[in-house]
N, C-alpha and C positions, 0 to 999 in steps of 0.2 A: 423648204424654208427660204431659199434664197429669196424667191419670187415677194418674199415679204419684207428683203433686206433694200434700201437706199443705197446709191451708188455713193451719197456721201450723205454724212449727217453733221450740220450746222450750231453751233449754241446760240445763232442769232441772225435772219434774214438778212442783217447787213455784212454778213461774212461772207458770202457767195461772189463770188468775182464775175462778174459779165463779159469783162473785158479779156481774161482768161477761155470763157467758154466759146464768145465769140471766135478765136483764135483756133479754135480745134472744130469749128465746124457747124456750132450752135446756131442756127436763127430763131428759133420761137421760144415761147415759155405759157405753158399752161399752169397756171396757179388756183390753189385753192381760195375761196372767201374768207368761211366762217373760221377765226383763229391762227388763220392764217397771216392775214393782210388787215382784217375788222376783227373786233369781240364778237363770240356768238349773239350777242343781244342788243348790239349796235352799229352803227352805220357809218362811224368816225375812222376813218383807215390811218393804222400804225402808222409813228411817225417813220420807221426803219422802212417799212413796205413802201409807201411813199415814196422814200428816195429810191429804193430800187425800181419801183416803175417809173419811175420819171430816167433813172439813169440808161434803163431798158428801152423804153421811147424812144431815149435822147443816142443810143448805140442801133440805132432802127430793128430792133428787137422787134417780132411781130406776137403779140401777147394776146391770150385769151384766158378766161374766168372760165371754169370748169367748175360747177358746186351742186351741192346736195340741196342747198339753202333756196329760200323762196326765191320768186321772180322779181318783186318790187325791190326789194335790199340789193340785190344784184343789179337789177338795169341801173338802180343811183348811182352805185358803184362805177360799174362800166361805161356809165354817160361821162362820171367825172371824167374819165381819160380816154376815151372814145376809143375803147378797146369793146370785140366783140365777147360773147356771154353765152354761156346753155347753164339754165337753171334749171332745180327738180333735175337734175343728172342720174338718179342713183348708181353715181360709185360704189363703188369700180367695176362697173361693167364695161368692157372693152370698147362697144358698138357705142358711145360717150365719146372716147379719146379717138378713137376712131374718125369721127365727123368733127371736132376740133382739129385736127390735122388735116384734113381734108381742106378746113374752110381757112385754116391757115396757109394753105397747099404747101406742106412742110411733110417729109417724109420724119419716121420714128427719131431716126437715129441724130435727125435736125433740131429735136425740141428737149426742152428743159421742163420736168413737169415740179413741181413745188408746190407742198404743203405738209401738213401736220399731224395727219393721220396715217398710220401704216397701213390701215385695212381698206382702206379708200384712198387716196392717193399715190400712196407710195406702190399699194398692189395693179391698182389701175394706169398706174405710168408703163410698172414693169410690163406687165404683161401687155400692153402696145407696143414696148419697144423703145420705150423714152429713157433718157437720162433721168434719176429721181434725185431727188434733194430734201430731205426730211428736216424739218422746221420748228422748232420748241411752238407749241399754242400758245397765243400771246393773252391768253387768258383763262384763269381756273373755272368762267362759269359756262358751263357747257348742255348739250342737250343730254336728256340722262341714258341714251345709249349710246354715246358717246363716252360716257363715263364709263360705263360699262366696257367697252372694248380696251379703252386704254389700261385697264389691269390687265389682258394679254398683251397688250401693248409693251409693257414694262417687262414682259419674259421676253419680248423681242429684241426690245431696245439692250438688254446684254449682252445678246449676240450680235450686233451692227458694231459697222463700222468704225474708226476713231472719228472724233467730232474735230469740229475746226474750227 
């Protein structure tokens, strides 16, 4: 079960300290899209997400989009901030984070992976190697298997970590 738990778990993308991680060793950050950073069903990026890529940028953070979600919503995304993208990922397959770190040329123990799902992101961090950081969905409308996992979701989330 650990493999399913977050190194830390957050109430809010803006709680995560960069500046912090920077300091221990951090330089990338592979982040989720959908609910993560955007609504599943839109293209408008959080305003929280925002300032943390921009603050990530701006601390020369080397960031990349890791997602399940199409290619067109992702490349918009990725254009805005002229960060690289692999779309159609299916998370959490290793050989995914795997070629994100590569193209980052970031070793595991170097990147911050971030997002909202325990069974794709947080499992596909761990199992790379990565720091995880587990992220409330910033929206209730979601893909409907996605709904689905998040009721094992919820036995998981009892067992993690304190939030912060």
């Amino acid at each position: 079960m650990d493999i399913l738990k977050p190194k830390k778990v957050v109430t809010s993308i803006s709680n995560i300290d960069l500046d912090s991680y920077w300091l221990t060793g951090k330089r990338g950050i592979i982040i989720d899209l959908d609910n993560t950073i955007i609504p599943w069903d839109n293209s408008i990026v959080n305003e929280d997400a925002h300032n943390l890529l921009i603050k990530a940028l701006t601390c020369h953070y080397k960031i990349f989009i890791l997602t399940n979600a199409g290619e067109i919503r992702t490349q918009d995304i990725a254009n805005q901030y002229g960060i690289p993208y692999i779309a159609h990922a299916i998370k959490p397959r290793k050989s995914v984070y795997l070629k994100a770190l590569d193209l980052m040329e970031l070793k595991p123990h170097q990147v911050i992976v971030i997002g909202d799902q325990i069974f794709t992101d947080i499992l596909g961090g761990n199992i790379a190697g990565c720091y995880t950081i587990l992220v409330p969905a910033i929206s209730k409308r979601e893909f409907i298997g996605t709904k689905i996992l998040r009721l094992f979701e919820k036995i998981i989330n009892n067992n993690t970590v304190n939030k912060v």
